[in-house]
Structures are given as C-alpha cells and as structure tokens.
C-alpha positions in Angstrom: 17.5 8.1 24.8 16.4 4.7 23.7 17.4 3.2 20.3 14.3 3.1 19.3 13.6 6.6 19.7 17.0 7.7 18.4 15.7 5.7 15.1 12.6 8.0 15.2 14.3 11.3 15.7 17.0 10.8 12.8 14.1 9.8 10.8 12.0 12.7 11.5 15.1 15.2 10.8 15.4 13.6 7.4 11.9 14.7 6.7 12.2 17.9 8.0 15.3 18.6 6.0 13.2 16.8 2.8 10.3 19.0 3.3 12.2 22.0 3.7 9.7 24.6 5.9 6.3 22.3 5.3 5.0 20.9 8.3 4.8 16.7 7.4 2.2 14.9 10.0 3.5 11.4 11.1 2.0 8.8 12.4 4.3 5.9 14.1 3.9 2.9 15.4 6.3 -0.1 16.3 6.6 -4.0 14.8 8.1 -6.8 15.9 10.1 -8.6 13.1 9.5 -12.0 13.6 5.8 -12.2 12.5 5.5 -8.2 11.5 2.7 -7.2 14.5 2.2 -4.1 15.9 3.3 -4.3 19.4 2.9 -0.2 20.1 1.3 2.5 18.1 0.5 6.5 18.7 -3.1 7.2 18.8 -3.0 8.9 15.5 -1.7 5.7 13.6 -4.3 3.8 14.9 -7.0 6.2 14.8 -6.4 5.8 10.8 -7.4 2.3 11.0 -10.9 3.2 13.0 -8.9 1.1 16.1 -7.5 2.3 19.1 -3.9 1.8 19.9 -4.7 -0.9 22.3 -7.2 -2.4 19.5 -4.4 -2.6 17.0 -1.6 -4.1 18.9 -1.3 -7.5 17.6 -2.5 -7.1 14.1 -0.5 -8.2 11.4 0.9 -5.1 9.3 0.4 -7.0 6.1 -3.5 -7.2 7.1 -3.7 -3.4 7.4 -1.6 -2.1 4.5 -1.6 -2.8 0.9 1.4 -2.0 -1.7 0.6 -2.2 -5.7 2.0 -5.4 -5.4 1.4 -7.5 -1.8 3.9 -10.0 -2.4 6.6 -6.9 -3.0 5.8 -5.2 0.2 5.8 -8.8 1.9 9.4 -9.0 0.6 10.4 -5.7 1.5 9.3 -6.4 5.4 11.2 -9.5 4.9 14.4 -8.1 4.0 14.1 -6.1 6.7 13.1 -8.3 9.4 16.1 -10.4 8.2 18.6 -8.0 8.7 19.3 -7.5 4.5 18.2 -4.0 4.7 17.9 -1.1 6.9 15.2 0.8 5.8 12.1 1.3 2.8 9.9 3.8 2.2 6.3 2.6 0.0 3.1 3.7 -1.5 0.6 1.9 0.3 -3.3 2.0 1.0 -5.0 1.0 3.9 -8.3 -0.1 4.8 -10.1 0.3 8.3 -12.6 -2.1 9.6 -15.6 0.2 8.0 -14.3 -0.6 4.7 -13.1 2.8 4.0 -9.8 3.1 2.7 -6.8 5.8 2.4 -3.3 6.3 0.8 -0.3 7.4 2.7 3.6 7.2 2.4 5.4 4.3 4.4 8.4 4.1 5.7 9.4 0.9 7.8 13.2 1.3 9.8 14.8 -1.5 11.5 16.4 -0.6 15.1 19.2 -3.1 15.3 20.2 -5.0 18.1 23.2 -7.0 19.3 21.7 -10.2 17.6 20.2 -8.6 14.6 16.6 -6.3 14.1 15.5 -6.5 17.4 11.8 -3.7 15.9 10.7 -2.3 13.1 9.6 1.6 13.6 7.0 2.2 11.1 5.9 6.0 9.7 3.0 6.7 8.2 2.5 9.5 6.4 -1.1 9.6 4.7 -1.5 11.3 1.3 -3.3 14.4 1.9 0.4 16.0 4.0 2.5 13.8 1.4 3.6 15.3 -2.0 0.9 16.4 -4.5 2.9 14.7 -7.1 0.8 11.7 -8.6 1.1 8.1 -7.9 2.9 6.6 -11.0 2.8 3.3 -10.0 -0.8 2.8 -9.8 -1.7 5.2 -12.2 -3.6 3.4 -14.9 -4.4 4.7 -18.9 -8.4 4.9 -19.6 -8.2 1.8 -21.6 -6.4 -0.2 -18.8 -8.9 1.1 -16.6 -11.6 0.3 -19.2 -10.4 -3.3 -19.2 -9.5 -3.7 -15.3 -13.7 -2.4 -14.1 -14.7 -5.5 -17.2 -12.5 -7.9 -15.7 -13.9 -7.1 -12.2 -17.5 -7.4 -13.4 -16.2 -11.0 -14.7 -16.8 -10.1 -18.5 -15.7 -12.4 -20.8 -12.5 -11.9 -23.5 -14.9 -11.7 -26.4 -17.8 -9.7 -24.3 -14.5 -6.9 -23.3 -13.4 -7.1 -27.2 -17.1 -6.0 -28.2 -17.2 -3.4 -25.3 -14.3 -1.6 -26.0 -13.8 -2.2 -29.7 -10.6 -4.2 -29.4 -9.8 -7.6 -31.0 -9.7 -10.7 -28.9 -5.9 -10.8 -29.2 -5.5 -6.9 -28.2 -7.7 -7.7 -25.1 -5.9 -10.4 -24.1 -2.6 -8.6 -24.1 -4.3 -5.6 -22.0 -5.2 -8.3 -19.5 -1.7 -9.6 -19.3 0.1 -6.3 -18.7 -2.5 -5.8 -15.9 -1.3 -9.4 -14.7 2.2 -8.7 -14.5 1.9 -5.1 -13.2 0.1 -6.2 -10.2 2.0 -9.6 -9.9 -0.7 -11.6 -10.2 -1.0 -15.5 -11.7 -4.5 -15.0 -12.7 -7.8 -12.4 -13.4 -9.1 -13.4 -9.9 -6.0 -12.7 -8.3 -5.6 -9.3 -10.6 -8.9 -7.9 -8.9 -8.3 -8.8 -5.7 -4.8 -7.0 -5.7 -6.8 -4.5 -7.5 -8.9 -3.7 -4.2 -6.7 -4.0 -1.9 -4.8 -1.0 -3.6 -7.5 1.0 -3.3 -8.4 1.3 -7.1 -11.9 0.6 -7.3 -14.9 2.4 -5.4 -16.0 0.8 -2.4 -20.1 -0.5 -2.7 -20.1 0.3 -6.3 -21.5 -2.4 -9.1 -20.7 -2.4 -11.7 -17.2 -1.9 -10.7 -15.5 1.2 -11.2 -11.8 2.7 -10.9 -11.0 5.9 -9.1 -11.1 9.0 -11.0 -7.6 9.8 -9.3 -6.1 6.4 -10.1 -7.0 7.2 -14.4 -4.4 9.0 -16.5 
C-alpha cells in the first residue's frame, strides 16, 4: 500500500472511530505542496465544484476554498507544505463556477517523504454529513449582521448610525470588530472576505446575510 493511501485509511479510521456508527461521506483529493494544486481528485470532490476531476487538476486550492479568514487558511497550507505541521482540519466554504456555494469540513494531511512533504491528501467533508452543531466562528449577532449587509451596500458611518439607532462612535466600533474578526485592513476588504465565506446571498441587493450565519 502506497503512503499516500496509508495516510487516507488512518484518516478515515479516525473518523469512523469519531463518528461512532454514523456513516461520514468523504470526498478526497490530492495537492502538491509547492504551489497547493490539485494534481488528483475523486469524482465526488470535484463534482462539488461543478468540474470534473480532470477539469480541476491544476487549480489552486486557495481559489476553490474559503476559511473565515483567507490569510489563516493560507498560513495553515503553509505550515503544512513546509513541513511545521502534520495535519489541520477547517471550516471552509466553497464556491463552484455557477456561483453557488457550500460549507463543508476540511481536513488537509501531509504524506511525508524522505526530503520533507512530498503531497497534501485533502478531505472534504461538506456540512449537510458533518455535525449539526453550529458554526461559531462565523456566526454573527443581528446587529453585526445589521451592520456587515450596510457596509456591503456602501452606507456611510452616519447613514448606518441613523439606520440602526447607534451613535457614530458605537458604529464605528461594530465595524472594527467586524475588521479584525475577518482579518481585514479595511471595509472593502471586510466584504469581500465576507463573500468568500459564504455569508451573504448570492444575486441579492441590497445585500443580505444568511439566515443560518445570524445568532
């Protein structure tokens, strides 16, 4: 048995044992570590994307999968490409070329060779087999939300005070919380991150935040 497929069916065993008797649907694929694209995939994984697997080979992971925060999930392949960790399992959403998106469980392996990572397995396990417990990360309060769908529509600090009955000062320190949570240096950088987590319906104006992401 290859490494590679060692990697997978030690990984798989953990899940079972995890899951106890409910039956968890994987999808896998392969990376390569140097410039994280997919060099193999099962016809599931890709099928999730709206690609076949010979359609997604050579795609960039990093272009098909969104964390909370894009620069932490860059950082996580990183470490693992580089040999400073073995393994991380993450929240992320993707997005295929329709536009229509999805949430699922991650978990990205390195198989290790004599000179270091020689692959990266990756499993992906989309939220509808994963665990019904909510998404705490990305979970916002109704004001947060309030404030995030205003800063998408490009409402102004006093405009967003007026709307939701807040001073100037108290929306201004609602709009940096949403900054920092998502990691981002600025309000066009905080809705961007925002939709490529998923947050906000897709063809929707004015813009509005999934029920499921609202506390």
């Amino acid at each position: 048995m290859s490494l590679v497929a060692t990697s997978i069916t030690a990984s798989s065993t953990a899940d079972a044992t995890a899951a106890g008797s409910r039956r968890r649907r994987t999808y896998t694929a392969h990376a390569s570590p140097e410039d994280l694209t997919i060099t193999a995939a099962e016809a599931d994984f890709a099928s999730q994307f709206g690609c076949t697997p010979g359609d997604i080979c050579g795609r960039e992971l990093c272009e098909l999968l969104h964390g909370r925060s894009p620069a932490r999930l860059r950082q996580r392949f990183t470490d693992l490409s580089k040999g400073r960790s073995g393994w991380f399992t993450e929240r992320v959403t993707g997005r295929d070329d329709a536009g229509r998106t999805f949430r699922a469980d991650l978990t990205a392996i390195a198989v290790t060779g004599p000179a270091g990572p020689a692959g990266l397995v990756i499993l992906l396990r989309p939220m509808e087999d994963a665990e019904p417990a909510r998404d705490r990360e990305q979970t916002l309060s109704a004001l947060d939300a309030r404030v995030l769908e205003g800063v998408a529509s490009g409402a102004s600090t006093v405009q967003l005070a007026g709307r939701l009955y807040l001073s100037r000062q108290g929306v201004e320190y609602r709009v940096g919380l949403l900054l920092r949570r998502f990691d981002a240096p600025n309000r066009p950088a905080l809705v961007a991150r925002a939709h490529a987590s998923g947050l906000f319906a897709l063809g929707q104006w004015p813009p509005k935040v999934l029920p499921e992401f609202i506390e």
